[in-house]
N, C-alpha and C positions, 0 to 999 in steps of 0.2 A: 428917302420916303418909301421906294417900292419895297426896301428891305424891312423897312416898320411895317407895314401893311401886310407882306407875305410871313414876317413873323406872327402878325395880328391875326391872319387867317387860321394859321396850323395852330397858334394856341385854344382859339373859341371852336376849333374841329373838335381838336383833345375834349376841353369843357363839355361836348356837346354829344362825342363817343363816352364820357364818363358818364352825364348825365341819362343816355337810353340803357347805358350795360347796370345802373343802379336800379332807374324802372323794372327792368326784365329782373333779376334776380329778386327783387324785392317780391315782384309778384309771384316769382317761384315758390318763392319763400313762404308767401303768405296759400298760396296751393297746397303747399305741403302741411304747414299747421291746420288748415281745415279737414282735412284728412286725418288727425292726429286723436288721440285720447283725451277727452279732458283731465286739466288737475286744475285747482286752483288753491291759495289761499281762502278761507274764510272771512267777509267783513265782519266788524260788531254792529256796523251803521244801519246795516238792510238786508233785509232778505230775500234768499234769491227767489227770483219770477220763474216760473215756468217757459216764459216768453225770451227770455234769456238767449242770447246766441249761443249754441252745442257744438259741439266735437271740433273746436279749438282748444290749442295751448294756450293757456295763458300764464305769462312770468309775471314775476315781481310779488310781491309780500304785501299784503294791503296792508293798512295805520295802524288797526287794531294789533298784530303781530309781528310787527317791525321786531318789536324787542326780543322775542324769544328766537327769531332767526339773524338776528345782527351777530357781528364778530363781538361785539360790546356783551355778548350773552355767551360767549365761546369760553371754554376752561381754561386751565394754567397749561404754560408748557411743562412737559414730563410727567402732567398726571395723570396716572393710570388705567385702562378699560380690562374691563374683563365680560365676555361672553359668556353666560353659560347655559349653552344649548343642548333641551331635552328632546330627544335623537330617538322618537319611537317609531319604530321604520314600518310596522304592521303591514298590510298586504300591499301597498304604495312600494316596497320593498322587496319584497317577495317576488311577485308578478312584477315590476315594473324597473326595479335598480332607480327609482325616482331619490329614494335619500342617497345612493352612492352619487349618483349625477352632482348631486347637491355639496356633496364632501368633494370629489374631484374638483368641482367651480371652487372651491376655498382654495384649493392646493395651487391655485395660478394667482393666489397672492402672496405677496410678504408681507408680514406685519411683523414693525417695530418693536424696540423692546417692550413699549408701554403699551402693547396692548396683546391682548391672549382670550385662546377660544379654547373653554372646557366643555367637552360632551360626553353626554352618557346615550349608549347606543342598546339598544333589546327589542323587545317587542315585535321583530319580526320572523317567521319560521325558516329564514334563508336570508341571506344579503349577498349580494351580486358584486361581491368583492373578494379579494382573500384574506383582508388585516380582520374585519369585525365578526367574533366568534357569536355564531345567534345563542349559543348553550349557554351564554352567558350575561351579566350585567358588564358592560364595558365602559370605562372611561377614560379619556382621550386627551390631551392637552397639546394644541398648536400653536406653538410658537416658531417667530423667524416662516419658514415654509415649512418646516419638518412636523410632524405628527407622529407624537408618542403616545404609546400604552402605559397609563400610571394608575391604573388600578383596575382589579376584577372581582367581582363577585357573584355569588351563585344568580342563578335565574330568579325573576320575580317582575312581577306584576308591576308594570307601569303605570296600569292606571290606576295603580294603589298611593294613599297620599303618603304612607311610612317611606316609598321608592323616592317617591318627587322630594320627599323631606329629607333623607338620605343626601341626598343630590346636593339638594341646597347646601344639607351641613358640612360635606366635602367640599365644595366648593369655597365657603364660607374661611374654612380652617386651611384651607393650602393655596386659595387663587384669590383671594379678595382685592379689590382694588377700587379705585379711587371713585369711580364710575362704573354701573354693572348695568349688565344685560339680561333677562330673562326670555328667551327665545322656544317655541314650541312649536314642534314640527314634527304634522304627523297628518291627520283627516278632522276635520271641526265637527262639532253637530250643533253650536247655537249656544241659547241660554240653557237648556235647562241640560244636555248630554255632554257638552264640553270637549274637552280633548285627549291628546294619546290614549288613543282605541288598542289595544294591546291584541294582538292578534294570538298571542300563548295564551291567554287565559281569556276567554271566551269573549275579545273586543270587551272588554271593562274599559273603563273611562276614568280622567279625574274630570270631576266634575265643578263649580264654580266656590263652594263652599269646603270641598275637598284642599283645591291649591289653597286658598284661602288657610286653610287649619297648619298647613306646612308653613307657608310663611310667618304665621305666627309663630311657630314651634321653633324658628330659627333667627329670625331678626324680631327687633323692636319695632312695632309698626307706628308710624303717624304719618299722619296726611301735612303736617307742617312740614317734617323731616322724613320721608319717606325712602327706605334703604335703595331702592332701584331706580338706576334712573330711565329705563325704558323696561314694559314686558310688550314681547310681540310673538305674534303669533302669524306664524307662515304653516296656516290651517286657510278651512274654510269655516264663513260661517259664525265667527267669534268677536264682529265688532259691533258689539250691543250694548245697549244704557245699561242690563244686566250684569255683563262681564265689566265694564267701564266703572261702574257703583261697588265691586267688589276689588278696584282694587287701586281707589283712590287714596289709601294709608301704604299702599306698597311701594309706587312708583310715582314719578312724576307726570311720563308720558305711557300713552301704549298705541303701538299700531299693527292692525287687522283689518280685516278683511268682510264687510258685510255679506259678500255675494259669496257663490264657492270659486273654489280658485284653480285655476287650470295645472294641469301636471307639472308644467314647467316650476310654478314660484315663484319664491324672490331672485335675484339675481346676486348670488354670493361672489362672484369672481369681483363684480362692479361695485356692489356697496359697503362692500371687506376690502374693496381698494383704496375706495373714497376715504374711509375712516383711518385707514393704515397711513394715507398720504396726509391726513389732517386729523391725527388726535384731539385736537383742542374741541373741535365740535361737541354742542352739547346735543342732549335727546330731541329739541325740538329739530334741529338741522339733519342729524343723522336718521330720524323718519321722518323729511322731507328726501333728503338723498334714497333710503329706502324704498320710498313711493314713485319716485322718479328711473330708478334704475327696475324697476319691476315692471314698467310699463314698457321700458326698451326691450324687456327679456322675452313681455309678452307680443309686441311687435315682429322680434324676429322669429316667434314661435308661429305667430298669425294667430294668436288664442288672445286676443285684447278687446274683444266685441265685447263681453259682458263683463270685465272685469271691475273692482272697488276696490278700495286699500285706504284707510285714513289715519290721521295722526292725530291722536285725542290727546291734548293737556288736563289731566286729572286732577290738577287744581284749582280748576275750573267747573268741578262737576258740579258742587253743591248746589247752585241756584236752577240746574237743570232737574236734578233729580227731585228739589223742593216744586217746580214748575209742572214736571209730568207726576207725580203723586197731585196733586192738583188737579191737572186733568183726568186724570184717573176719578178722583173722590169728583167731579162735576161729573161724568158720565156713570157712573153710578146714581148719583142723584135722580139723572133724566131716566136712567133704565126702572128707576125705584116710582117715579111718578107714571110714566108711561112705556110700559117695555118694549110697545114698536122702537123707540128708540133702537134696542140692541138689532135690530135688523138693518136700519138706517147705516149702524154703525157698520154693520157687516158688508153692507154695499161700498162704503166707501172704505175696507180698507179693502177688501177684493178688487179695488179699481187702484191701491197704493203698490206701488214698486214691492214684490215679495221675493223673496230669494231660495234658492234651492228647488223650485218647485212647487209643493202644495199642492198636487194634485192626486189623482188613484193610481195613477202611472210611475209618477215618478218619487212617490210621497211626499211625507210632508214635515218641513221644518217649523214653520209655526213661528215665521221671524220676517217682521216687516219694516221698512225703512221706515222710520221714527217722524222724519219731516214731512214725509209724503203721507202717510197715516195723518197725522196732524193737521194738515193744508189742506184734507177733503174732506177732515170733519171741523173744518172752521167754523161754519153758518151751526151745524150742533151743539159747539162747543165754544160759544164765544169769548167766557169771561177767563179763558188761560191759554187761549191755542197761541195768540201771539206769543204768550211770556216761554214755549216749551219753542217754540222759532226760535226767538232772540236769543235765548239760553244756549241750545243746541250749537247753531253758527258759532256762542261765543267759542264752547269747548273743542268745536272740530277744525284744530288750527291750518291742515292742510289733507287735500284728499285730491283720489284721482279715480276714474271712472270711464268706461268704456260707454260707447253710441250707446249701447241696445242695454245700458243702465242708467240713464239721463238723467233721473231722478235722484240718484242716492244723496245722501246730505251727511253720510257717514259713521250714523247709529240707527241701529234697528232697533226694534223693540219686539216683545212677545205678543204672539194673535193667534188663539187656538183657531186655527182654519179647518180641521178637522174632528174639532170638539172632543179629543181623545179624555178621559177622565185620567187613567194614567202617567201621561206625560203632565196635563195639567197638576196632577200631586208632585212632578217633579219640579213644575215651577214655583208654585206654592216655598217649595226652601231655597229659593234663591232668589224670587224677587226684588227688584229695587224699588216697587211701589204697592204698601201695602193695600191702598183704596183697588189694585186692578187684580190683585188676588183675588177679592170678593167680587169685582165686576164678572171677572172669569168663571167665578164659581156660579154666581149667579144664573150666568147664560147658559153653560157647559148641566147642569145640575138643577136647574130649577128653585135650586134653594141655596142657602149660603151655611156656615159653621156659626155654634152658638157662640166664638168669638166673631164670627161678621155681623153678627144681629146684636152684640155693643158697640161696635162699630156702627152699625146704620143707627141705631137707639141716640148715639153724640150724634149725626147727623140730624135726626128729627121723624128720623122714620121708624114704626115699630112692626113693620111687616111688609110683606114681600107681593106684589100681584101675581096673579099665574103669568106665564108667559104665551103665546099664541105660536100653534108651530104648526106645521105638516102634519103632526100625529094629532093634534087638538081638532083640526076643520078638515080632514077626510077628502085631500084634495085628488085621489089617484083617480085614473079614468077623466080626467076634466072634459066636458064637450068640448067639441070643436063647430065652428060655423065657417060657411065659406060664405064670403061678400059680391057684391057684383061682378067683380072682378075676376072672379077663380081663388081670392089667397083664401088659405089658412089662418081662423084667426081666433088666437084663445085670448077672450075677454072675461077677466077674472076680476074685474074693480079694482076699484085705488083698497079699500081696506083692505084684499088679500096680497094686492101690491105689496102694500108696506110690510107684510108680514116676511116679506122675500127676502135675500140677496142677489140673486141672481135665476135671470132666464134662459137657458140654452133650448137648442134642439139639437137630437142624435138622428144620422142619416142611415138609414140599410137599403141595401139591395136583394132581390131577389133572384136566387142562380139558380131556375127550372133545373136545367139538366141535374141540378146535385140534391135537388131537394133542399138548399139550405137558404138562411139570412143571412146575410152578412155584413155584421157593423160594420159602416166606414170613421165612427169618431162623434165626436161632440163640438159643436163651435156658437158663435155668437152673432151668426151675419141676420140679424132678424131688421125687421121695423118694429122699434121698441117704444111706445108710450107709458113712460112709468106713470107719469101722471094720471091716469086716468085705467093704469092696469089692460089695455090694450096691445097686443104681440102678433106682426103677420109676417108669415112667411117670408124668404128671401130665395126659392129654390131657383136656382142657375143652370142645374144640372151638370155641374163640376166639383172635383173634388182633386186631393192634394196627391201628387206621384212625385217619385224619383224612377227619373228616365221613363217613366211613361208607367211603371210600376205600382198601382194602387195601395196606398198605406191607411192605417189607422192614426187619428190626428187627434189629440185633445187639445185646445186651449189652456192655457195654464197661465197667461198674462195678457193682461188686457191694457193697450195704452193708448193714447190720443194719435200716437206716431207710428207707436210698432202692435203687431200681436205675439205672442209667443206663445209656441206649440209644443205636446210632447209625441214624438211617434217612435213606438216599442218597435224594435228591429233585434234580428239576431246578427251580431257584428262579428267576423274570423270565430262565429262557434261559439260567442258569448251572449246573454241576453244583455242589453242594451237599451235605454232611451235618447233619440236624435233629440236635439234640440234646433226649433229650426223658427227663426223668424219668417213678419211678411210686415215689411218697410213697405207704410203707405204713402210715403214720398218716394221711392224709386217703383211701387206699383210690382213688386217681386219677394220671390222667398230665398231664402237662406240658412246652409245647415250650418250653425254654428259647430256644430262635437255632438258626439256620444261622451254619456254617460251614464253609468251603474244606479238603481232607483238607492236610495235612503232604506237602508237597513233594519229590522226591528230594536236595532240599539238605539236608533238614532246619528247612529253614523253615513255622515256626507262623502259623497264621490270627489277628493279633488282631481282624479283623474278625466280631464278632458280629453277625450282623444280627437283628434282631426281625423278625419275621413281622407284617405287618400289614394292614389290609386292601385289598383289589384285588392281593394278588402271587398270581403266578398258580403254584401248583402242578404238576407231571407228579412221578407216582410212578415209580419204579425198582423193578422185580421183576426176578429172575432165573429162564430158562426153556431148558429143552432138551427137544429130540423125544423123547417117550414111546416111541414107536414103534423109537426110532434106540440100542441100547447102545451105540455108542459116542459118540453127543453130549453135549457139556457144555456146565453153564450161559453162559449169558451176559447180560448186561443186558439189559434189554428196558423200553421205557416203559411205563408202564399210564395211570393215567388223568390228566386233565387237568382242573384246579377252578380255580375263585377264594374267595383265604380271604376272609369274613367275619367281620364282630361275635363272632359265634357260633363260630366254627372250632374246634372240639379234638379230642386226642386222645385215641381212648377203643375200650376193645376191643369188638369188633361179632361177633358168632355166624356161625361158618362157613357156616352150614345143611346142607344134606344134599350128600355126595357122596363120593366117597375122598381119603383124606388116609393120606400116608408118611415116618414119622420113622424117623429112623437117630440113634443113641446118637455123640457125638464124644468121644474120648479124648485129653487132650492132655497130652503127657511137659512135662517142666522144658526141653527143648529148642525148644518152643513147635511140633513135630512132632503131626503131627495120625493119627489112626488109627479107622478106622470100624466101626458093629457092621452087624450084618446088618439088611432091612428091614424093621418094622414099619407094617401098612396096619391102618389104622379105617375101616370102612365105618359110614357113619350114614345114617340113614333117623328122622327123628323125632326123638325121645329114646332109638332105639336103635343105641348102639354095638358094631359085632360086630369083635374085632380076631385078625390073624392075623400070622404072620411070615413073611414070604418068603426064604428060604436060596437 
């Protein structure tokens, strides 16, 4: 009996050390995944909440996509893949060795017979290796580990579509295979500027109707039977309802990247592995494996805070594309009945997840996440916002998404943010919704093409109202009143309200000894009644530093959770914008990276740089003579650091002197109009504030 018993003991110990060491690691576990990136599958059943739990993993395939990721959906054994990756290495190459980085990661796999990677390499004025000659057109073929040279040709423009078509048709005629790949890799610029920026011939682009004309020129295209079974783009910038509509006859899947994408990329060593160790995989799994190993690459880089990457089934699109054309021809309607609408509209997608920027800073892409655009013009747009939800989720079969991107839903869409009439003619030929060509032109223009005006004529409308902006009602100099209180308050009514998108205020100081102003930036900390067109001040008497270092700060994202800022710095000698959060759940800011502003091509920075230690900082202020009314700002350095261990940024107390804000008004035309000045004088803890007319 003592021996049953001291048996009976040590075994429910055992039980009972197994049962706490499960506890503990479980909750490690579950530590660790809330820390993590999101990805998930897409439901068809529901759509996501905003209210949703964030920055978990979460596994498993929900119902609606079982089938495209099952082994049940997997290929034959032995049959064949072929990659063929256009390798336009432009100044990512040049300056950075980012595409050789990217060739070495390949060279730490082996891939089996049945699968082989063709690239054509150019487009940069140097490459940081010794096999790829820049004088030339170079193509490559890796098979096994080894990497040969099987063809050259003279130099030429990549982002020429005769180059890409080229490509294709050598590819076509010496590597074709059972399963193919289209892969581009280079810098993004969106729907309307596209890809491989070719740094020999003046950053030229293909553009969305350009790849488009190559692929026809080389395969039979149908959306039943489509020749590829993935295109992806390890760009920035390219996962849009635009690029997705153009190339629903090509391919079956495509995966990119809404947001811009950090230097790193995709992870070639990891998901040239996966596919090397399991050929049978079809395109819905292998960008799943690609979205998945690109979040590992961006974790050990520590560049995963803003990242996106989705896996769009393009057989999938039509009900989407029939859904947002839809919406589109309904907010045209409401812009056509009543054109405050276009303002309304403009509020809510300046409050929608944007990417790239959009700002004066750091320019502007003009590409907005599609779901979040949607979701906060629901109450405007009721009779189709659900059907461009349900749609959207069905096609975006799996995606993944860093914190300080919460929102992404995996397609973007076009939003002139900066009313450019230019770029706008560049969307114009590539649209995927005719009704938002004319919305666009509408807003951008005042008027539409006498093919928009049979367009609105099948609607029911035979002309167009003016529109109300900035330049119509003469808002600059606005008064200002101060309340009992001491604030600043510009009371404009609800009708010049609605005529808005957005309310800032710009901070200066005054530096006696220099005779100068000095902008500190643009932000949104006001007391806002839109209802009613009432704005009072928030002055604190703080502003944004690194290390104690006063910077110039715009706003450039505005969210319920985070804000996102851009501050010009000169970084090791180069001009730069930081990008830096302020998470109002940890009550703190954070520099995600520098990067390069958007180019007049339209070309995106995917180089993130991390900030690290010994780079040497100079701030960017902008300053004009006090003394001087007719001087305007202009850049001006200020100070000069080196980061450390410690470096961050964190807002630091003006202390005593005068300080001048003026209220910014900004129409749907992205037209700007100014109120009168407010000056704080501080001394202490005492602020006395006045307004200058």
């Amino acid at each position: 009996m003592k021996k049953f018993l001291k048996f009976l003991f040590v075994f429910l110990g055992i039980v009972f050390l197994c049962i706490v060491l499960y506890i503990i690691f479980s909750d490690d576990e579950t530590a660790e995944q809330d820390n993590t990136i999101n990805s998930s599958a897409t439901s068809n059943d529901e759509v996501a909440s905003d209210d949703d739990e964030e920055d978990t993993l979460i596994d498993g395939i929900d119902s609606s996509d079982e089938d495209a990721f099952s082994n049940d959906s997997a290929f034959s054994e032995g049959e064949t893949w072929a990659i063929y990756w256009y390798l336009c290495g432009s100044d990512l190459e040049s300056e950075e060795g980012a595409a050789t980085d990217d060739l070495e990661e390949m060279f730490e796999t082996e891939l089996p017979e049945n699968v082989k990677v063709v690239i054509e390499t150019g487009g940069a004025a140097s490459w940081k290796n010794d096999y790829v000659d820049s004088t030339l057109i170079e193509r490559y073929l890796y098979e096994g580990n080894e990497l040969t040279c099987v063809d050259q040709q003279p130099s030429a423009n990549m982002g020429d579509t005769d180059t890409f078509r080229e490509f294709l048709q050598f590819c076509e005629d010496n590597y074709s295979a059972d399963h193919k790949m289209i892969l581009f890799w280079n810098h993004g610029g969106g729907s309307v500027n596209g890809v491989a920026f070719d740094e020999l011939y003046d950053y030229d682009s293909l553009t969305l109707d350009e790849m488009h004309e190559a692929y026809s020129n080389v395969y039979e295209l149908s959306s039943e039977n489509p020749p590829m079974e993935i295109v992806g783009f390890d760009t920035c910038l390219m996962a849009t309802v635009d690029t997705a509509s153009s190339l629903t006859d090509v391919s079956h899947y495509m995966v990119a990247s809404e947001e811009m994408e950090p230097g790193n990329g995709w992870y070639y060593s990891e998901w040239l592995q996966q596919l090397a160790d399991n050929p049978t995989m079809n395109g819905a799994q292998l960008g799943k494996v690609i979205c998945d190993t690109y979040v590992e690459g961006c974790e050990l880089e520590e560049t995963g805070d803003d990242i996106t990457l989705s896996v769009i089934d393009l057989s999938r699109m039509e009900p989407l594309l029939t859904a947002y054309d839809n919406i589109g021809k309904e907010a045209l309607g409401a812009a056509c009945e009543d054109p405050v609408f276009l303002s309304e509209l403009a509020r809510n997608t300046r409050a929608a997840e944007n990417y790239g920027g959009n700002s004066s800073e750091e320019g502007y892409t003009n590409m907005v996440d599609l779901g979040d655009f949607v979701s906060n013009s629901a109450t405007i747009l009721p009779e189709n916002a659900n059907d461009v939800l349900t749609t959207l989720e069905d096609c975006v079969i799996y995606k993944i998404n860093g914190p300080y991107r919460a929102q992404a839903t995996g397609l973007s869409c076009y939003y002139s943010y900066n009313n450019d009439a230019e770029d706008y003619e560049g969307y114009m030929e590539i649209s995927a919704s005719e009704a938002f060509k004319y919305l666009y032109g509408y807003e951008i223009n005042g008027a539409i093409s006498d093919e928009g005006m049979k367009y609105l004529e099948q609607m029911g409308y035979e002309e167009l109202p003016e529109i109300q902006t900035i330049a119509t009602n003469g808002l600059d100099d606005f008064p200002i009143e101060l309340d009992d209180d001491g604030y600043a308050v510009l009371d404009i009514g609800t009708d010049t309200a609605n005529m808005l998108q957005a309310v800032y205020f710009q901070l200066s100081y005054y530096d006696a000894e220099n005779d100068l102003m000095i902008l500190l930036g643009r932000d949104n900390d006001l007391d806002a009644d839109w209802e009613n067109g009432v704005f009072k001040d928030n002055f604190r008497g703080v502003w944004g530093s690194i290390d104690g270092h006063l910077v110039y700060m715009e706003i450039t994202d505005e969210k319920d959770d985070y804000n996102i800022y851009s501050v010009p710095v000169i970084l090791n000698g180069e001009d730069y914008n930081l990008r830096v959060t302020y998470d109002y759940s940890k009550e703190a800011y954070e520099i995600l990276g520098a990067r390069k502003e958007i180019d007049d091509v339209g070309m995106a920075d995917k180089e993130m740089k991390k900030i690290v230690r010994g780079d040497k900082i100079t701030t960017i202020l902008y300053a004009a003579e006090y003394s001087d009314d007719e001087s305007e700002y202009t850049a001006t350095e200020g100070d000069t650091f080196t980061v450390t261990d410690t470096t961050k940024f964190e807002e630091i107390d003006l202390g005593d002197g005068e300080f001048y804000m003026i209220y910014e008004m900004v129409d749907m035309s992205n037209e700007s109009a100014y109120s009168d000045i407010v000056t704080f004088y501080v001394e202490g803890d005492e602020v006395t504030t006045e307004v200058y007319e």
